[in-house]
C-alpha positions as CSV (number, residue, x, y, z in Angstrom):
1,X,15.3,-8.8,2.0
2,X,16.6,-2.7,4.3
3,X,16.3,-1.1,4.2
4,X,14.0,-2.5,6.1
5,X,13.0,-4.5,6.8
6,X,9.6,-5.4,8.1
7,X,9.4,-5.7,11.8
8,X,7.4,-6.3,14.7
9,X,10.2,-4.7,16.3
10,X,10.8,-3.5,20.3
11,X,13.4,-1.3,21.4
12,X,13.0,-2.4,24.8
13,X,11.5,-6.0,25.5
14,X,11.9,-8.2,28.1
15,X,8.7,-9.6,29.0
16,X,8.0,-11.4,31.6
17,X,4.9,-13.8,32.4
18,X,2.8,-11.6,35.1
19,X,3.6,-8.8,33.1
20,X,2.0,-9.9,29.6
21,X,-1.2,-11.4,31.7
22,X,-1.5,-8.0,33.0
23,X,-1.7,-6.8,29.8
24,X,-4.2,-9.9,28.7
25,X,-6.6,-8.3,31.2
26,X,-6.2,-4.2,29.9
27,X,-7.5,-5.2,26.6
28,X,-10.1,-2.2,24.8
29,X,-13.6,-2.8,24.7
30,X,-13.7,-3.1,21.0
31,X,-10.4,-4.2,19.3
32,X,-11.2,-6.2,17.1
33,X,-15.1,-7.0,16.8
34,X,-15.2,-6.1,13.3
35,X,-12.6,-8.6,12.3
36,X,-14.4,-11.0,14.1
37,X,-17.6,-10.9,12.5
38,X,-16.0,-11.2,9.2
39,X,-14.4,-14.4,10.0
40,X,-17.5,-16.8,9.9
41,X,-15.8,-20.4,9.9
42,X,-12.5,-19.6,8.9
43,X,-9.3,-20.2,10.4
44,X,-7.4,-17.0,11.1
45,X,-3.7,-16.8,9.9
46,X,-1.8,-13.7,11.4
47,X,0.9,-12.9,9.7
48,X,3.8,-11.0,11.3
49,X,5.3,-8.7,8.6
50,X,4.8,-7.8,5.4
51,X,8.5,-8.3,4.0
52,X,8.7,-11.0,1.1
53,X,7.5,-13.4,3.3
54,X,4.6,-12.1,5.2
55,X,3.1,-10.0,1.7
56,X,3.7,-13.1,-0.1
57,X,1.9,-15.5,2.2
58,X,-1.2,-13.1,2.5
59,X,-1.4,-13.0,-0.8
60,X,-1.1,-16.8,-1.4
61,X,-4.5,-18.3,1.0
62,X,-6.8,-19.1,0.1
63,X,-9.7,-16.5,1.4
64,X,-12.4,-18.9,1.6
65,X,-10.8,-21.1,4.0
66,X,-8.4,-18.9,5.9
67,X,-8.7,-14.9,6.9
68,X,-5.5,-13.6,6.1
69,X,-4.7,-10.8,8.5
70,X,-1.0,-9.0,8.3
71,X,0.2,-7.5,11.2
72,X,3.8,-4.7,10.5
73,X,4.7,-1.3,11.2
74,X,4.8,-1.3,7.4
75,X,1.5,-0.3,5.6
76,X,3.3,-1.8,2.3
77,X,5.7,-4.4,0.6
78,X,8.9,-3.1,-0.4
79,X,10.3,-4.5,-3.7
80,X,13.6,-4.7,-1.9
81,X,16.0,-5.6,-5.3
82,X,14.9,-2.2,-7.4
83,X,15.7,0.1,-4.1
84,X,19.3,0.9,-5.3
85,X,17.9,2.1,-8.6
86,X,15.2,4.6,-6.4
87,X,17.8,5.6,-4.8
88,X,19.5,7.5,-7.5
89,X,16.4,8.1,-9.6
90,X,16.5,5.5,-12.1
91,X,12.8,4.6,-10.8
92,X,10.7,6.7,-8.6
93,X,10.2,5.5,-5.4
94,X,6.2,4.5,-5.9
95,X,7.3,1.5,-8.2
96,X,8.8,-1.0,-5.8
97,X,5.5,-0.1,-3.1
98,X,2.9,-2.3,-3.3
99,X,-0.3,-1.8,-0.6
100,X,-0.5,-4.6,1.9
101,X,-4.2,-2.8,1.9
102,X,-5.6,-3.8,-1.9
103,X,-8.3,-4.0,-3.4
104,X,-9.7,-7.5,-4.1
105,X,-7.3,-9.8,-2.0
106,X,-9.0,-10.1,0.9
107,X,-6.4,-9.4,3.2
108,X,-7.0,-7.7,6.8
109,X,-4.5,-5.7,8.1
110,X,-3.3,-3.7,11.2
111,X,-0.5,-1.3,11.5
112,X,1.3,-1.9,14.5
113,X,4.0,-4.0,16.7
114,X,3.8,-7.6,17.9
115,X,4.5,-7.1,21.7
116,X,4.1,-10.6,23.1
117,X,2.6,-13.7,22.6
118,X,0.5,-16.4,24.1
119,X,0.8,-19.8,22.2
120,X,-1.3,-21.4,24.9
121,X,-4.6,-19.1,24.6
122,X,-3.3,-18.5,21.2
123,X,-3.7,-14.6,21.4
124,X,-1.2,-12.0,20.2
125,X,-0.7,-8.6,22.1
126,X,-0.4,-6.1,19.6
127,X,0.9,-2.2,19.8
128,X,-0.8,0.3,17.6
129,X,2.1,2.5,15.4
130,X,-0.2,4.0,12.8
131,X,0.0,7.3,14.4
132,X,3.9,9.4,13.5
133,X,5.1,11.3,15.8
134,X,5.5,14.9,14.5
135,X,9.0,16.4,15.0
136,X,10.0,19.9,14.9
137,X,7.8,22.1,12.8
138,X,5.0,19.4,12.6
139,X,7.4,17.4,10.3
140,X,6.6,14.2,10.2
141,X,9.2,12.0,11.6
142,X,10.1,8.4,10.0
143,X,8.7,5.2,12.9
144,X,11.7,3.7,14.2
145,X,11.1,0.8,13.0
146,X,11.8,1.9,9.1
147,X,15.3,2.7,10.4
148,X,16.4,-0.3,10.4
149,X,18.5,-1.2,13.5
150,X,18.3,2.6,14.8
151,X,15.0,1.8,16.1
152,X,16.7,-0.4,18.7
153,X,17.7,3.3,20.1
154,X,15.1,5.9,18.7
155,X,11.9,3.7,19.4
156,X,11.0,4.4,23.4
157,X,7.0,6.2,23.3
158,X,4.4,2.8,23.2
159,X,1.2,3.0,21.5
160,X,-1.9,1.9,22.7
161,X,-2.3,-2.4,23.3
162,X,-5.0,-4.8,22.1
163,X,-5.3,-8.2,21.8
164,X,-5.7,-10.3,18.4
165,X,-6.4,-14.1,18.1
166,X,-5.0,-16.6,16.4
167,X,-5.6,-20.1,15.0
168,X,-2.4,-20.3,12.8
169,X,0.5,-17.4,13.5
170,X,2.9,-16.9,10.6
171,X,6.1,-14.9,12.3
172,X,8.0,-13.4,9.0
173,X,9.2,-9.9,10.9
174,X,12.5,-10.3,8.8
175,X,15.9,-8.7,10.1
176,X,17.9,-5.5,10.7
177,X,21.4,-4.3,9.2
178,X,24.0,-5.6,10.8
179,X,26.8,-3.1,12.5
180,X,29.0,-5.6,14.1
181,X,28.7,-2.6,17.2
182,X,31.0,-0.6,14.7
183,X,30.9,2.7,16.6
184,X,29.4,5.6,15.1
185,X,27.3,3.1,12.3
186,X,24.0,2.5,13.3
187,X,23.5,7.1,14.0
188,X,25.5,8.4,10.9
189,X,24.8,5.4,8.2
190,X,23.0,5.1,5.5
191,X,20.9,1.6,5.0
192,X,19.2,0.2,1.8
193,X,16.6,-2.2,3.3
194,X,13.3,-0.1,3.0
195,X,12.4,2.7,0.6
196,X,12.5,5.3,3.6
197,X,16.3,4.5,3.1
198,X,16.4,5.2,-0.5
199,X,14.7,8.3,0.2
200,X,17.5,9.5,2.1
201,X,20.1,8.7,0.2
202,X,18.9,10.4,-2.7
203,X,18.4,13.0,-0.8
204,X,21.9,13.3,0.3
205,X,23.5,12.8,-2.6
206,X,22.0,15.1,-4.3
207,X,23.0,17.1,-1.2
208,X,26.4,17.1,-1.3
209,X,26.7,18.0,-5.2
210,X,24.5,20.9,-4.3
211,X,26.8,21.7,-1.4
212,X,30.1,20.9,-3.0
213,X,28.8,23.3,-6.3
214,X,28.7,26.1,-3.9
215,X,32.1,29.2,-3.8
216,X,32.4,29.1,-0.2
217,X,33.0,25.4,-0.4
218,X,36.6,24.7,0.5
219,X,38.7,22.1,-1.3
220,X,39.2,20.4,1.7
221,X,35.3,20.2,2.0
222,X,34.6,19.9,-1.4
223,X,37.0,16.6,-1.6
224,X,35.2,14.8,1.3
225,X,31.1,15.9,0.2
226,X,32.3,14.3,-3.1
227,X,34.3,10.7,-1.4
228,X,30.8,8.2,-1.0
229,X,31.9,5.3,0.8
230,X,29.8,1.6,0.4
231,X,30.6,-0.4,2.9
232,X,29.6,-4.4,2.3
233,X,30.9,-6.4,-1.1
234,X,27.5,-8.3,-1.7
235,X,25.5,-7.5,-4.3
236,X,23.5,-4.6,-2.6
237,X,26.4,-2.5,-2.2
238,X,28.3,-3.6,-5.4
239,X,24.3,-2.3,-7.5
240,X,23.9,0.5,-5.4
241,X,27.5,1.1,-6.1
242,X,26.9,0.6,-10.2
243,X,23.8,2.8,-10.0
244,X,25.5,5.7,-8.1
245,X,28.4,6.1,-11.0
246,X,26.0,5.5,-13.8
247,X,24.0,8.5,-12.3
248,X,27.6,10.6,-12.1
249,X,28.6,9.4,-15.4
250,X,25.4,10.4,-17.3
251,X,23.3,12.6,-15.6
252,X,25.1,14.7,-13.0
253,X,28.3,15.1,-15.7
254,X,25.4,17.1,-17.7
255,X,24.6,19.7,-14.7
256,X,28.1,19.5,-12.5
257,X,31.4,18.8,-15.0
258,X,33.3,20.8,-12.7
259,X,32.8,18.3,-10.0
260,X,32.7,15.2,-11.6
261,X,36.2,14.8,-11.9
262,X,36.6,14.9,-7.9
263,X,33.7,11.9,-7.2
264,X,35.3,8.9,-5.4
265,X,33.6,5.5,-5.2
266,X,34.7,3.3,-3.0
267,X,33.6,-0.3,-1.7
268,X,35.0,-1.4,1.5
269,X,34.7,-5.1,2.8
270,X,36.5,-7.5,5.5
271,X,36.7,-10.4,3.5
272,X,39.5,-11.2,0.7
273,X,36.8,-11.0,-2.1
274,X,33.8,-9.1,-3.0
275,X,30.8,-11.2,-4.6
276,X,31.4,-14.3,-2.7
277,X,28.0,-15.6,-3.7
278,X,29.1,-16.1,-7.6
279,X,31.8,-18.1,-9.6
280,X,35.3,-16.2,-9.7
281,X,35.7,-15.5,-13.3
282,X,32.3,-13.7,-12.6
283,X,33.6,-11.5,-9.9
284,X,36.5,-10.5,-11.8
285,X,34.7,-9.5,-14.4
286,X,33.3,-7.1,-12.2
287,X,36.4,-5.8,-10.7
288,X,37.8,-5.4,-13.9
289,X,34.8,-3.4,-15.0
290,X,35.2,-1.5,-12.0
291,X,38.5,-0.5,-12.1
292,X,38.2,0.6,-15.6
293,X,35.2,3.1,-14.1
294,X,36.9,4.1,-11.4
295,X,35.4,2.4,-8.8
296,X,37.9,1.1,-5.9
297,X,37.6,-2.1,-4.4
298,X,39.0,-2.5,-1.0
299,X,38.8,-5.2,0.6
300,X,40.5,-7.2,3.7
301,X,39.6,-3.2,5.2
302,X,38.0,-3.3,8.9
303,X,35.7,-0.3,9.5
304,X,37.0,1.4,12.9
305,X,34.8,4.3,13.2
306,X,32.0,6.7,11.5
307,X,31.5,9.6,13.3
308,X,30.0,13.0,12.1
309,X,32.4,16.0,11.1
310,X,35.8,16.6,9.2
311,X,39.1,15.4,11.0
312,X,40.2,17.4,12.7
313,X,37.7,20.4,12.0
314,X,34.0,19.0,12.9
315,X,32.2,22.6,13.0
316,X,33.1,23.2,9.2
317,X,31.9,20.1,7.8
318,X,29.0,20.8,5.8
319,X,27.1,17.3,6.9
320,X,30.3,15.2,6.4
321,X,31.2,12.3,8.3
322,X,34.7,11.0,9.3
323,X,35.7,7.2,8.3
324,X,38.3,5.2,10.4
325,X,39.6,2.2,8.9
326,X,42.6,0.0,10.7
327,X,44.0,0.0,7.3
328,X,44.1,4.0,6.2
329,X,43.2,5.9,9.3
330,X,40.6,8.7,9.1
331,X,39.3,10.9,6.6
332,X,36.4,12.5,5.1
333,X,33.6,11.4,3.1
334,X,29.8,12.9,1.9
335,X,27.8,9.6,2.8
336,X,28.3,5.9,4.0
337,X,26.1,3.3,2.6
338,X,25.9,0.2,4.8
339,X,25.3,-2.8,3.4
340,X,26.9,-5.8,5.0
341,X,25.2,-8.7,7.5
342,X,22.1,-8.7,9.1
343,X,21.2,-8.8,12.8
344,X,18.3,-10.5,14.0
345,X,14.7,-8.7,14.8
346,X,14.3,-7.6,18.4
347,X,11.0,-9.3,18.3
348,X,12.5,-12.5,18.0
349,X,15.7,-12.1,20.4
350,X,13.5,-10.4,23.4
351,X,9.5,-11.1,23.3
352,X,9.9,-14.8,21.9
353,X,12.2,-15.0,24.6
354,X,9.7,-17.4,27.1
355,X,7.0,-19.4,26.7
356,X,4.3,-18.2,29.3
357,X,2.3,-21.5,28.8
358,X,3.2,-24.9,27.1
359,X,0.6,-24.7,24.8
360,X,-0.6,-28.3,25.1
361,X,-3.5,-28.4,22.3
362,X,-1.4,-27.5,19.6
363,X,2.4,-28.9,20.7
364,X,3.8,-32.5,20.3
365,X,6.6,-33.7,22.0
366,X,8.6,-35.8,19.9
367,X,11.4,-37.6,22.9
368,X,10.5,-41.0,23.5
369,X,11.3,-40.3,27.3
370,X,7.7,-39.3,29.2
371,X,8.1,-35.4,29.7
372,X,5.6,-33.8,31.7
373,X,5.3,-30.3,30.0
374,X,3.4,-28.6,32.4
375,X,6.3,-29.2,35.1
376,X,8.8,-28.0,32.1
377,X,9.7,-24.0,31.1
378,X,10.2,-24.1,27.9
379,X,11.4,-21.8,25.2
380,X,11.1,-21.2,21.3
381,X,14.2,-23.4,19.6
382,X,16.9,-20.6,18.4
383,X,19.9,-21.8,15.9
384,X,23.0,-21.2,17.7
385,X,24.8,-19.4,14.9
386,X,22.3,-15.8,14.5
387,X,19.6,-16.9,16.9
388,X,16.9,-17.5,14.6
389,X,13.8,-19.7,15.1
390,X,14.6,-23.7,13.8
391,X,11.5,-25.0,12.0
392,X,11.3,-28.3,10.3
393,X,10.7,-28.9,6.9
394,X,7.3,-27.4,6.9
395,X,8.0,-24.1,8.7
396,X,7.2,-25.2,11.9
397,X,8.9,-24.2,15.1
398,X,9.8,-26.1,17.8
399,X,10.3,-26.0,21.4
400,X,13.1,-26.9,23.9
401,X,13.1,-27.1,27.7
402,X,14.7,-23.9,29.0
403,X,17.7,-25.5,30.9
404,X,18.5,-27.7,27.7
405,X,19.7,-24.3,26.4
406,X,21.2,-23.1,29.8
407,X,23.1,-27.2,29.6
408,X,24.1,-26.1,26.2
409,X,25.7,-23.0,26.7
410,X,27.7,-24.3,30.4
411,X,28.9,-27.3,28.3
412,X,26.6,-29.4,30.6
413,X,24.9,-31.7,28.0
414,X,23.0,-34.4,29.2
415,X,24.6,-38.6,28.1
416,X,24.0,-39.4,24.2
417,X,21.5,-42.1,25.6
418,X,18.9,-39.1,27.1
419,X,17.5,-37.8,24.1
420,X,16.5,-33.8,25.1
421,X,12.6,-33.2,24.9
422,X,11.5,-30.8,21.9
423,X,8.1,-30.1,21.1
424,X,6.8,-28.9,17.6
425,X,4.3,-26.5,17.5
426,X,1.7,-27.4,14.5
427,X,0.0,-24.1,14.4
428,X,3.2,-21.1,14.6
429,X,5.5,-20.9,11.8
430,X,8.6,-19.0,10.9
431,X,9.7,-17.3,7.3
432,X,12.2,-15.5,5.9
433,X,15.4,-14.1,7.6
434,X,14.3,-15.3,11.1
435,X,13.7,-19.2,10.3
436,X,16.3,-22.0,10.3
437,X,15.9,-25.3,8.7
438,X,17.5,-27.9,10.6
439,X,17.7,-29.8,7.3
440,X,19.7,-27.4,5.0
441,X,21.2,-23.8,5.5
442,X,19.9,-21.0,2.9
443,X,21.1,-17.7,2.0
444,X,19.2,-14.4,3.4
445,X,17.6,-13.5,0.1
446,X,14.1,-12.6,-1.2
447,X,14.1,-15.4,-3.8
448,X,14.3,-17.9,-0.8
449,X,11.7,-15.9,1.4
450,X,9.7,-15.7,-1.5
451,X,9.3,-19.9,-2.3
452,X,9.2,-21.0,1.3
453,X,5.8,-18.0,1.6
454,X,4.5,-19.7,-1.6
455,X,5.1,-23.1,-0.3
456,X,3.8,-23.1,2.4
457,X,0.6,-20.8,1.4
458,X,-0.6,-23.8,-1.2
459,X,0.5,-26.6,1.5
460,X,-1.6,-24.2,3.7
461,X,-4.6,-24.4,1.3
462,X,-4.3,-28.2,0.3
463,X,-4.3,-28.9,4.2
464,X,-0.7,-29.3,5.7
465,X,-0.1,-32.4,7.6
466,X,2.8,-34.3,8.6
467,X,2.7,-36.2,5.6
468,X,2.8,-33.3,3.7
469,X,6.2,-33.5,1.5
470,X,8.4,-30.7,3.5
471,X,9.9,-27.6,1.3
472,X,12.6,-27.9,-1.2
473,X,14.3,-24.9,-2.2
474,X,14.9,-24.5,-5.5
475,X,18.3,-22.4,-6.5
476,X,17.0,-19.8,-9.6
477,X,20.8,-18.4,-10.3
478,X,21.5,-14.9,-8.6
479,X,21.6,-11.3,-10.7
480,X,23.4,-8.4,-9.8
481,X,24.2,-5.0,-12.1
482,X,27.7,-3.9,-12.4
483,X,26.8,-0.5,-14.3
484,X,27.3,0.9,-17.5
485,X,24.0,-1.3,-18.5
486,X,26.2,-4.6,-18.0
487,X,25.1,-7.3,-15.1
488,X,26.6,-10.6,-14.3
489,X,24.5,-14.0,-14.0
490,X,24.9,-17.2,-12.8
491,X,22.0,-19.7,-13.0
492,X,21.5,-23.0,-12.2
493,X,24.2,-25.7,-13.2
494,X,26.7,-23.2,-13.2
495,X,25.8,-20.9,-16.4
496,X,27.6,-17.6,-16.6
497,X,26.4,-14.9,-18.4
498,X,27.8,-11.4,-17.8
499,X,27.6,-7.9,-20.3
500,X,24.7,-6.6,-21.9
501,X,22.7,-10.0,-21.9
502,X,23.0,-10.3,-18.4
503,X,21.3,-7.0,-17.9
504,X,18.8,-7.7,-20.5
505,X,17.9,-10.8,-18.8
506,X,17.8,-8.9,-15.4
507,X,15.6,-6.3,-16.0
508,X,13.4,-8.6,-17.5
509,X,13.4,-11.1,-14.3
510,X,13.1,-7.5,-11.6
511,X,9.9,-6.9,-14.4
512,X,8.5,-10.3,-13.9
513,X,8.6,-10.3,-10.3
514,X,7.1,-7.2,-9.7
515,X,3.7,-8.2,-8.3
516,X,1.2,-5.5,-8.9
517,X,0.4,-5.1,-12.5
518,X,0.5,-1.2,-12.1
519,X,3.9,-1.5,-11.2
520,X,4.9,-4.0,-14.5
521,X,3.5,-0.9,-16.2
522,X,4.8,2.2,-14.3
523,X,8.3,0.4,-14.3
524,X,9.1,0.4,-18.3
525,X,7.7,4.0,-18.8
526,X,10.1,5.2,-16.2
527,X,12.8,3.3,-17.9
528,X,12.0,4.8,-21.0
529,X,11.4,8.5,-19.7
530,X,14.9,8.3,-18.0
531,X,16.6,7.4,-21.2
532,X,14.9,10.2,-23.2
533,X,15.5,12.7,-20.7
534,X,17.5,11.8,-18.0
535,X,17.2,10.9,-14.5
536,X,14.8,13.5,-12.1
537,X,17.5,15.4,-9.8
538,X,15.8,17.5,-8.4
539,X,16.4,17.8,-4.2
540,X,12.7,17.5,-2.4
């Protein structure tokens, strides 16, 4: 769910316990008195994020029960599978926003950071990011945070802290691109998680026609401005991809013939096959339509390097970038889009990191040995595979003594007949990217994100219990647009559909999902206008 990315992110947290009750005592004198004197006898549910997870949930309480308040850098929910079509100007980029801040919902918010939190007092410490910083000429500058993983290094000035309590905390902060430490990736790339990335890349490729176009372009330059490189075989990169040629093929051909000719597409990926996700008479239908476009596949490639400049002449390189692969050495090419594995959330690998205080009202140990918690440190339950927070079937997290996971890693486990104390906490819950059921592994998608928010929003309202049935995801089938209005499908029990139905049918399911009823609307007319007139490329 990128382009994020919702986040509570911090580029720089390691909090410790004396320094986050420091903080507990430096609160303002009014933070948040008007939020409390709306609340009357409901329980409060902060929600961290405002991905699908966190915009979904807050949308899903009931407001007579519960205040809903969202907490994210993000003023707005991106709808994360329309952003490749944004970013070539298929739809404008207003469609897939929708206000966390609405009319009629009921839903508080606060723009701002999660910097630590207290399970025991249940009381988050929250850092204010509504305020951009202005860069040079007043411009405003993008938060770190919707740069993906490049707020791990742009993100260093804090805002101003205050306090927010809890009674139920929701943490959906989702996760960043992944760059595997590739160097060169996370300063010169291009992500698709939020719509700030779709921005960009529009931006740029409008860029590098513009530049290309010009007579004191060399061919040398002219080749590499033109080479767009899509790194990652899943369906983000293979849409985004789709969307660029169509773009190339029927709009830019109308306003550049002389360059169109000279465009290179190229995917790249590590693994043997591209589309791993569907059935493989479905991906080769997609290869096949891709090679007849002119769209190389490569894959088995390992990305070396991405670096700005030509090679061998960086001061003449009109924005370019230079791509090393193990496979082809280095050469030139206009933009890379990076598309491939996520990374998880600062938030979750730094200020989650310790439990200050057992939190004793709201935790249950579930050993049958007599654990004294008080005596214990404990820390939040991470999956060993990406570090994510392990819930149970209801979304809950759980806890683990802090030298169970210092055993675990030394090889040092304690005898089979000693079960390990874990505690589950029945008032914090993880979403999205950053959860892990212990009972069943799930994909990193929105449609997943999506059902466990609604789930757990009407088990929520209903009253959730531990003899609440626990979540059951159910598989929908999985869309994605090969171009040249053709799309591949496979639902559930192994239907395959691919060609023009398949893009009928997903348009029609992006349509349905679309939350706001503005954007249902806004969505078709810019469809329409873009195949009376043509797509808007115009560089702003």
């Amino acid at each position: 769910m990128n382009r994020i990315v919702e986040s509570s992110a911090k580029s720089s947290l390691n909090i410790r316990p004396s320094t986050f009750f420091s903080r507990m005592f430096r609160r303002n004198a009014s933070t948040t008195h008007e939020l409390d004197a709306t609340k009357g006898d409901r329980e409060r549910v902060v929600i961290l994020g405002s991905g699908w997870s966190g915009f979904v949930l807050a949308r899903q309480l009931d407001t007579k029960k519960f205040q809903p308040v969202v907490v994210s850098p993000r003023s707005y929910f991106a709808f994360t599978p329309l952003l490749a079509s944004t970013a070539v100007g298929t739809l404008e980029f207003r469609t897939t926003l929708e206000s966390v801040r609405a009319r009629r919902t009921g839903v508080e918010f606060y723009q701002g950071w999660a910097d630590d939190v207290n399970f025991n007092e249940k009381r988050l410490i929250i850092e204010e990011a509504a305020r951009r910083p202005t860069g040079p000429a007043g411009s405003n500058m993008i938060p770190a945070v919707e740069q993906g993983e490049k707020a791990l290094a742009t993100k260093k000035k804090k805002g101003q802290l205050f306090d927010l309590s809890y009674d139920k905390l929701v943490v959906a902060v989702g996760c960043y691109s992944q760059t595997f430490g590739t160097p060169g990736v996370r300063e010169n790339a291009f992500f698709l998680k939020d719509v700030t990335d779709a921005i960009k890349i529009r931006r740029r490729i409008l860029e590098c026609f513009e530049t290309a176009v010009l007579p004191t372009t060399s061919p040398e330059l002219k080749a590499a401005l033109l080479n767009f490189a899509i790194v990652g075989g899943g369906p983000t990169g293979i849409e985004f991809a789709a969307e660029l040629f169509d773009l190339c093929k029927e709009d830019l051909v109308k306003v550049y013939p002389a360059l169109i000719p000279h465009v290179k597409i190229t995917i790249y990926d590590v693994a043997p096959k591209i589309l791993p996700m569907f059935d493989s008479k479905l991906a080769d239908y997609a290869l096949k339509l891709f090679d007849r476009d002119g769209i190389k596949i490569k894959t088995e490639h390992h990305i070396q390097n991405l670096q700005p400049g030509l090679p061998g002449n960086p001061a003449n390189s009109g924005g370019c970038y230079t791509l090393k692969t193990k496979e082809e050495g280095e050469f030139g090419v206009g933009m890379c889009v990076w598309s491939t594995g996520l990374m998880m959330n600062p938030f979750i690998q730094r200020a989650l990191d310790d439990v200050h205080i057992y939190p004793t009202r709201s935790a249950k140990i579930s050993a049958s040995e007599s654990t004294d918690p008080a005596s214990t440190q404990w820390s939040l339950k991470r999956s060993p595979r990406n570090g994510g927070l392990m819930v149970d079937d209801k979304f809950r997290v759980k806890l683990v003594p802090r030298d169970s996971i210092a055993s675990a890693s030394t090889s040092k486990s304690k005898s089979p007949d000693t079960p390990t104390p874990e505690a589950t906490m029945h008032d914090v819950f993880a979403l999205g990217d950053v959860s892990v059921l212990e009972t069943v592994q799930l994909p990193a998608t929105a449609q997943v994100a999506s059902q466990e928010a609604k789930w757990l929003g009407k088990a929520l309202n209903r009253g959730l219990t531990d003899d609440t049935r626990g979540f059951k995801y159910s598989d929908m089938g999985v869309l994605t647009y090969v171009g040249g209005m053709k799309a591949i499908m496979q639902g559930k029990g192994g239907t395959e559909i691919k060609g023009r139905t398949a893009w009928l049918i997903w348009r029609g399911a992006y349509l349905t999902k679309t939350i706001s009823w503005r954007n249902k609307l806004l969505i078709p007319i810019y469809w329409a206008i873009n195949w009376c007139f043509g797509r808007d490329i115009s560089r702003f």
